[in-house]
C-alpha positions in Angstrom: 176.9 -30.1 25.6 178.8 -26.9 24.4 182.5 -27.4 23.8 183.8 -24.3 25.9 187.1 -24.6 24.0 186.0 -23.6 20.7 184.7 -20.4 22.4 187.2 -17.2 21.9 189.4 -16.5 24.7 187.1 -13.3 26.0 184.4 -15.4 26.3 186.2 -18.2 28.3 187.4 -15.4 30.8 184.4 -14.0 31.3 182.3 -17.0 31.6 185.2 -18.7 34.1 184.5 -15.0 36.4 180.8 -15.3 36.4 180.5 -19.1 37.5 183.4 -18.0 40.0 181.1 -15.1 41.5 177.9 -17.2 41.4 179.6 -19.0 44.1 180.7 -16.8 46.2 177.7 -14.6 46.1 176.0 -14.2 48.9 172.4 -15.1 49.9 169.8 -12.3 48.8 167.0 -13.8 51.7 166.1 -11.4 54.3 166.6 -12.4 57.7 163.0 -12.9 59.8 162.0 -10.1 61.8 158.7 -8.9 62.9 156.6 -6.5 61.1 155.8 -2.9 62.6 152.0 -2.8 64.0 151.1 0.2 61.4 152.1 -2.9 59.1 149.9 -5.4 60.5 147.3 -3.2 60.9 147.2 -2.1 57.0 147.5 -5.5 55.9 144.9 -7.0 57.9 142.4 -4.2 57.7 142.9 -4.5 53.7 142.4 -8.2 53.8 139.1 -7.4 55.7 137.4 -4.4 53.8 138.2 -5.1 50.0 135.5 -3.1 48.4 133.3 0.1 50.0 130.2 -2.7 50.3 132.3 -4.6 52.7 132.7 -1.3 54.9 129.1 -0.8 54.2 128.1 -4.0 55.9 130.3 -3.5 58.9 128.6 -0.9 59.6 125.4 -1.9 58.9 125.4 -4.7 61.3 127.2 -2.7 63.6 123.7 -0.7 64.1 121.8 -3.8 63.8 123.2 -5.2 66.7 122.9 -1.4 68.9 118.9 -2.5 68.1 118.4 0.1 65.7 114.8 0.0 64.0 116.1 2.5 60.9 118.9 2.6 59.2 119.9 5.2 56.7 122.8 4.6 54.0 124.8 7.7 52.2 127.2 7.1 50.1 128.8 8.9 47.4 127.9 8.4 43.5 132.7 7.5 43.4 131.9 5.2 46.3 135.3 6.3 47.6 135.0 9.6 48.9 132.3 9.3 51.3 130.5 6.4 52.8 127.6 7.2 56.1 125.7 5.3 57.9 123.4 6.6 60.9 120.7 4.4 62.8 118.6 5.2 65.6 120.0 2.4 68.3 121.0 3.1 71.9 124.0 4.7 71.1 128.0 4.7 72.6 128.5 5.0 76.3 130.8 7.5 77.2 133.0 5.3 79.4 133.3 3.1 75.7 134.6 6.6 73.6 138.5 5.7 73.9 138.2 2.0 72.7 135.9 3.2 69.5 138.6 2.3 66.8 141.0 0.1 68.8 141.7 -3.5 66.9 140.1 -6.5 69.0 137.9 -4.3 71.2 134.4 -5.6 71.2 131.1 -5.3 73.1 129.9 -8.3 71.7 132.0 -10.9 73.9 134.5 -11.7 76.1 136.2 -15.1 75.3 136.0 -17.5 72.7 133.3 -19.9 74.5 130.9 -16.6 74.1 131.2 -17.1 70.3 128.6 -20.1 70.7 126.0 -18.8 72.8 126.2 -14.7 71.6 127.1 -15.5 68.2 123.4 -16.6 67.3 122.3 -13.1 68.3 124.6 -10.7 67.1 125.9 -10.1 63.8 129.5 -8.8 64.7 132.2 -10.6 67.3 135.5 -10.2 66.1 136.1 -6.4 67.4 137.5 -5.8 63.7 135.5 -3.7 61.7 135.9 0.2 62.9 139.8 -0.5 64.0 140.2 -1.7 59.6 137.7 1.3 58.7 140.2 3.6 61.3 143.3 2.2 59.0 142.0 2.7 55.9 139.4 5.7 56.0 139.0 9.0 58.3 136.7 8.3 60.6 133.8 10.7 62.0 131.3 9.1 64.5 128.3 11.2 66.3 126.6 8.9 69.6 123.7 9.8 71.8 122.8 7.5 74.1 119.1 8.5 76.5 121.0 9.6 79.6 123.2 11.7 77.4 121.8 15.7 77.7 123.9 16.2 74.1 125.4 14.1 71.9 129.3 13.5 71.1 131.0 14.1 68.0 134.2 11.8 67.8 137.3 11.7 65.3 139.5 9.1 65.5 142.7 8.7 65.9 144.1 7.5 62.0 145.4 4.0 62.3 145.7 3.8 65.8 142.0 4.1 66.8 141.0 5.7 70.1 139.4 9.5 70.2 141.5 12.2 68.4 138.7 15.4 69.5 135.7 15.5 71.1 133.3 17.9 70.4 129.6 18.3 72.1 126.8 18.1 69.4 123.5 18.1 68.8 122.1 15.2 67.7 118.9 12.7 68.1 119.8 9.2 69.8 121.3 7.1 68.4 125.0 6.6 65.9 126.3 8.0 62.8 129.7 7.0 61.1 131.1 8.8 58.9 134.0 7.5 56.8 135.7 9.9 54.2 138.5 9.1 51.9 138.1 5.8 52.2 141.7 3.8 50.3 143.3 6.3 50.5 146.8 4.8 51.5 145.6 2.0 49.0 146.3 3.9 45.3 145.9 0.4 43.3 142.7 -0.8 45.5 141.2 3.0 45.0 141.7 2.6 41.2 139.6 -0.1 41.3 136.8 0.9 43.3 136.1 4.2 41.5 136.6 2.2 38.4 133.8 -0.1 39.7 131.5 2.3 41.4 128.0 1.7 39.3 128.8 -2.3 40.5 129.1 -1.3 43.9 126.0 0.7 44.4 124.4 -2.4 43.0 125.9 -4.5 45.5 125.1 -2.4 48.6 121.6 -2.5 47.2 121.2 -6.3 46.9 123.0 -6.7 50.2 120.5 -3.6 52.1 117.7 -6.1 49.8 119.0 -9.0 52.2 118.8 -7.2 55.4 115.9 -6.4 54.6 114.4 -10.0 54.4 116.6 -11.5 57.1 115.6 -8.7 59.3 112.5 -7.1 58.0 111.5 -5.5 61.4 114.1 -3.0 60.3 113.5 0.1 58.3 116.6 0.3 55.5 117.1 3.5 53.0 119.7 3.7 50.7 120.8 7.1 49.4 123.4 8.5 46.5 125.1 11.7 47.1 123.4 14.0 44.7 120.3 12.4 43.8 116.8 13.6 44.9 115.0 11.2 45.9 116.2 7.5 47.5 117.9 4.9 45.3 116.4 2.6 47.4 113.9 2.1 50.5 112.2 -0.5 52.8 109.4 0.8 55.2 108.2 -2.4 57.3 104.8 -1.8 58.2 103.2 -2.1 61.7 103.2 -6.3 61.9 106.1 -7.0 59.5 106.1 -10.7 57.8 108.3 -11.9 55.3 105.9 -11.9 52.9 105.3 -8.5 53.2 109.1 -7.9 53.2 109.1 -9.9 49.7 106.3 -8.3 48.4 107.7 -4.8 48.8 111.3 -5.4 47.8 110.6 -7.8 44.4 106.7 -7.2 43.8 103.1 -8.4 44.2 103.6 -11.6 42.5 105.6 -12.7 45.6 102.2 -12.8 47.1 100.7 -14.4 44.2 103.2 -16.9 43.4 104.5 -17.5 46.2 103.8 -20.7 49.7 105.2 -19.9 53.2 106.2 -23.3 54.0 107.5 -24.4 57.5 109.8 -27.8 59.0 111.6 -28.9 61.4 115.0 -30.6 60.8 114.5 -34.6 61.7 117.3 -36.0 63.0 119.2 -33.3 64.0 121.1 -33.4 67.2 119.9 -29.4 67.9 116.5 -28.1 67.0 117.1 -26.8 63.2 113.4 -25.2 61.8 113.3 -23.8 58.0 110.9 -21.2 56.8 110.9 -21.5 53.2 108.9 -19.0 51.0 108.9 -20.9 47.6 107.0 -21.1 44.0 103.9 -22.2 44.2 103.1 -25.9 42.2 102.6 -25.2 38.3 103.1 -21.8 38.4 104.4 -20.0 35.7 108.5 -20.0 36.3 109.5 -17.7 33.3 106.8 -14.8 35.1 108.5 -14.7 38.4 111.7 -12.4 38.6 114.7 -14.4 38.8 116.4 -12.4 41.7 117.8 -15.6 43.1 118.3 -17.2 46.7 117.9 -15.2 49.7 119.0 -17.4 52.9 119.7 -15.9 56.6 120.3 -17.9 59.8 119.0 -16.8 62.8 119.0 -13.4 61.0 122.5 -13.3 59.7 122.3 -13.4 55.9 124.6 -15.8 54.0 126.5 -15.9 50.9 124.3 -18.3 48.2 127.8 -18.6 45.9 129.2 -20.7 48.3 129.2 -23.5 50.8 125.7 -24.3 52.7 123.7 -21.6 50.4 124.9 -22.6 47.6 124.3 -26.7 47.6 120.8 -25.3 48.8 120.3 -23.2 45.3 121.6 -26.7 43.8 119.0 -28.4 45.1 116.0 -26.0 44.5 117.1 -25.6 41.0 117.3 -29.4 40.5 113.8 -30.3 41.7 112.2 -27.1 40.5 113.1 -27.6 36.6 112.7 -31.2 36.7 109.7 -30.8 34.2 110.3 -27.0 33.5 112.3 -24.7 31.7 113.2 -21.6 33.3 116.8 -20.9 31.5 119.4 -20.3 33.2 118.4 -17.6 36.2 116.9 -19.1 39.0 113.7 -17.5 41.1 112.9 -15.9 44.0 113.7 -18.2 47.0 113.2 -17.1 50.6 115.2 -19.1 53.4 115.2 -18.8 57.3 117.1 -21.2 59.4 116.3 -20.8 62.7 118.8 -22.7 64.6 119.3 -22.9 68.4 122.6 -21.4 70.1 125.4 -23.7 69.7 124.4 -25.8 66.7 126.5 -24.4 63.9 129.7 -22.0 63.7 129.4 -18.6 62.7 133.5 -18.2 62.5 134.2 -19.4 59.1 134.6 -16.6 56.6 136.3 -13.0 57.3 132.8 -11.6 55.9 130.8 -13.8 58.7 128.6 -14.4 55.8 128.9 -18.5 56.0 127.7 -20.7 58.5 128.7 -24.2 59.1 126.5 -27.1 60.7 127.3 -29.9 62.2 124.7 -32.0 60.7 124.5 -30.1 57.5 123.6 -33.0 55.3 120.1 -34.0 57.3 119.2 -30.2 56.7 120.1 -30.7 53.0 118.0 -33.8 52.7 115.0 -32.8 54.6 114.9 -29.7 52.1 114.9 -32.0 49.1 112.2 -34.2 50.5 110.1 -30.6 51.1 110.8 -30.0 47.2 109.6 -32.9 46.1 106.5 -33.5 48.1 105.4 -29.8 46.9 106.2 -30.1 43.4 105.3 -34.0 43.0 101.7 -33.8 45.0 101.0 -30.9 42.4 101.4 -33.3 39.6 97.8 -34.9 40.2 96.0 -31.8 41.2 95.8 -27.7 42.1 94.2 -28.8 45.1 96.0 -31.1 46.3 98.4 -28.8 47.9 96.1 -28.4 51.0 96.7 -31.9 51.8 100.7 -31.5 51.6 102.5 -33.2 54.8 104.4 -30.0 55.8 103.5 -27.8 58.7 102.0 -24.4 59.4 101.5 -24.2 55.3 100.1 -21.0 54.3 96.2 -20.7 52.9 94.8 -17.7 53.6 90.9 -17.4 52.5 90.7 -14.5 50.2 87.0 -14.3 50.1 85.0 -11.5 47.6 81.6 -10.3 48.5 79.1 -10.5 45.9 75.7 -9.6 45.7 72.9 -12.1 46.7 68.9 -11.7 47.3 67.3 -12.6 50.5 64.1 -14.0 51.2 62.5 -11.0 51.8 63.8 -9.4 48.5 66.4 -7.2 50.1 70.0 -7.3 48.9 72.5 -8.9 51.0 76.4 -10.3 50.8 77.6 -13.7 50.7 81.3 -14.5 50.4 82.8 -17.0 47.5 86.2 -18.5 47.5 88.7 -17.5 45.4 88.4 -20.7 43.1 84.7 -19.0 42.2 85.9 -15.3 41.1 89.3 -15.0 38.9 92.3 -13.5 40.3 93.7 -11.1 38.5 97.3 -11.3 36.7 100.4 -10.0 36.6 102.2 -8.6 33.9 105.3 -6.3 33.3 105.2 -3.0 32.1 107.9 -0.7 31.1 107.8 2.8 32.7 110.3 6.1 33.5 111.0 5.5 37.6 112.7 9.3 37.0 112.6 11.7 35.1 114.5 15.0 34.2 111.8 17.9 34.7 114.4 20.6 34.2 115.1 20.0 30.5 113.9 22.8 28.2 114.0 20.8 24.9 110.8 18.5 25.5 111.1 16.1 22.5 115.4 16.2 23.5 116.7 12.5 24.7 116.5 12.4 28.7 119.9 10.5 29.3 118.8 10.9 33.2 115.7 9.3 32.8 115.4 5.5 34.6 113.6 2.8 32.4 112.6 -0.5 34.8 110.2 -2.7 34.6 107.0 -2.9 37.1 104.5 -5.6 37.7 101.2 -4.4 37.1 97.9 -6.4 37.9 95.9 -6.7 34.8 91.6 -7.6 36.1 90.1 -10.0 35.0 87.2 -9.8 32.2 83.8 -10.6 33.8 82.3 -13.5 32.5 79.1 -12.3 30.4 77.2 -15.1 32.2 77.9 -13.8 35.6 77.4 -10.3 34.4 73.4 -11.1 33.9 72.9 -13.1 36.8 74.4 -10.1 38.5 72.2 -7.8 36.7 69.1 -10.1 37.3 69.3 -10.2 41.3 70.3 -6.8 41.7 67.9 -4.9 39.4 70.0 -1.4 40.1 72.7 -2.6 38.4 71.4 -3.7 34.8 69.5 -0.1 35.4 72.9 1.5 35.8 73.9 -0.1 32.4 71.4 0.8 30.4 71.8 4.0 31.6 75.1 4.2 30.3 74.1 2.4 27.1 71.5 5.3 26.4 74.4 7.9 26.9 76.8 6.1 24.4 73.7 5.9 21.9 73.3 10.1 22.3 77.2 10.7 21.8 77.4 8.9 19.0 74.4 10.9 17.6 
């Protein structure tokens, strides 16, 4: 303890005056009050967009649930100063125009007990996602709806929501948002996303990547403010599948690599089916592209980083590599739950990008015992696959024509199974994606040029065996060659 007495008198008086104060000083606590609505609204609309990809989705599954078919994303290179997003759905009544902006206004529902039944079939419920772009962006929005003779070009009221001016425009069907200055009233939060703008662009293009399998009906094109051509694009074609989607957004050895598996959930109190697209048995890991897990329910993609997704990554990893290396990336994994209304929560994240089921650890189990029964039947044989317990598995007959003889001496076409002519493989190649025609120094460095790497299918070399039976049914053909033989021998000459 310090002896105060040996202290000099100053001291003693001035530390005797400060305990004296500290005890009559009042409280510095701030009596409870409530917080002004601009307030509430700027805080809760922060809390909901953090980053120009989280305004991105809004407003991407905004048009997915109007039933757009296309859906165009523009945003510029800072990520900050401009962010659009025009679809071709049905549009905004005008009877709707004044609640456009306005915090828990929604189309989607009208109570809580709708959240079960609707929220299987749209994407959005909470009414929160233009009201926090309203707060924290300007907002532009041009509608057209079919009965409308023009369309409508809206501003909306800053912070408030609600229509600022009107203005009659011309315009196909359909919406287009427009946000502009987007943190604005956020200096710190604005800082960081121009700081991180190259990261962002790569997020909005994995997350357009995942619309684009969970929804593959739908035509997605992502665009940069001052770029010629699209960063990005996905053109379904007339039937869409998800193979197809998979094949055109990570390459052709989805199809090559790749089963479309199908089960139903055992045990489960609702009907729970999973469409799994998944490695094919002793396939070559280390050649597939390690983009990761893809999983949607009912359409609604979901965050693999966390909660169901993620112990579903877990477990694909864990019986996948069980006799394999593949480091530490994990491959392409396609996952569709298709669940019936009212058998899981939607409500459990502010990004409505988790899901929660009741009976989460049956679906977790039955997806372990798919695993295993794929990649353990393999074990024994190639062909053993086709006699895999699983439903509605995937063998398509990719047949090849080749040449036979008939009786009568006449050419004609038989068909062989795959097994009988190789496939070709698949191999990476590096390659410019763009180039900068307008450089005048041709052997300068091209810092604009794009370096990526393609997959490429490399044929097969004909067996010399199968060449000469070839040549000795069809006659034409070993004529064609030595054709080409005699022309070789004259160049050479």
């Amino acid at each position: 303890m310090v002896d105060i007495l040996k202290w000099p008198v100053h001291e003693r008086v001035a530390a005797c005056l400060s305990w004296i104060g500290c005890c009559f000083k009042k409280s510095d606590s701030m009596p409870i009050s409530a917080l002004s609505s601009s307030t509430v609204r700027l805080l809760g609309s922060s809390a909901a967009i953090v980053t120009p990809c989280h305004l991105v989705k809004e407003l991407l599954e905004n048009a997915i649930d109007a039933g757009a078919t296309s859906i165009e994303v523009n945003i510029s290179a800072n990520t900050v100063d401009r962010i659009q997003v025009r679809d071709n759905g049905h549009g905004i009544d005008f009877n709707d125009f004044d609640c456009l902006g306005r915090p828990d206004h929604t189309s989607k529902m009208t109570c809580f007990e709708d959240l079960q039944i609707k929220g299987v079939s749209t994407l959005g419920f909470r009414g929160q996602a233009l009201a926090s772009a309203a707060c924290l962006a300007g907002i532009c929005i041009t509608t057209r709806t079919k009965q409308d003779p023009v369309a409508s070009r809206l501003t909306l009221v800053p912070g408030l929501g609600g229509v600022q001016e009107r203005k009659p425009i011309s315009a196909p069907v359909g919406t287009t948002v427009n946000a502009s200055k987007l943190f604005n009233a956020l200096p710190v939060r604005k800082q960081q996303a121009l700081k991180d703008s190259n990261k962002t662009l790569a997020k909005i293009k994995s997350l357009l990547q995942s619309y684009s399998l969970a929804r593959c009906h739908v035509k997605l094109t992502f665009k940069v403010v001052g770029e010629a051509r699209p960063r990005w694009a996905y053109s379904p074609s007339q039937f869409p599948t998800i193979e197809d989607a998979a094949t055109q957004v990570f390459g052709i050895s989805i199809a090559s690599y790749y089963l479309h598996l199908s089960h139903e959930v055992t045990g489960s109190s609702e009907r729970v089916t999973l469409q799994v697209l998944m490695p094919k048995p002793r396939c070559d890991l280390l050649s597939l592209k390690a983009v990761g897990v893809y999983i949607n329910v009912n359409g609604r993609p979901i965050d693999s980083s966390r909660g169901l997704a993620r112990k579903i990554a877990k477990l694909f990893r864990s019986c996948i590599t069980k006799d394999r290396t593949i480091g530490s990336s994990v491959p392409f994994l396609h996952m569709s739950i298709v669940a019936s209304p009212g058998s899981y929560d939607p409500n459990i994240s502010a990004a409505k990008d988790e899901v929660l089921f009741p009976d989460e650890q049956q679906l977790l189990d039955d997806f372990e015992a798919m695993c295993n029964r794929v990649y353990t039947y393999s074990e024994a044989s190639e062909d053993s696959i086709d006699a895999l317990p699983l439903e509605n598995l995937d063998t398509r007959n990719t047949s090849t024509p080749v040449v036979e003889k008939s009786q009568s001496g006449l050419p004609k076409l038989s068909s062989v199974t795959q097994a009988d002519v190789p496939s070709p493989t698949v191999s990476r190649m590096r390659t410019a994606m763009r180039v900068d025609l307008s450089r005048k120094i041709s052997d300068a460095t091209d810092d604009a040029t794009i370096v990526d790497m393609v997959d490429i299918q490399v044929p097969p070399r004909e067996d010399p065996k199968r060449r000469d039976e070839k040549c000795a049914e069809a006659p034409w053909i070993s004529t064609y060659s030595r054709t080409n033989q005699i022309r070789a021998l004259k160049k050479r000459k």
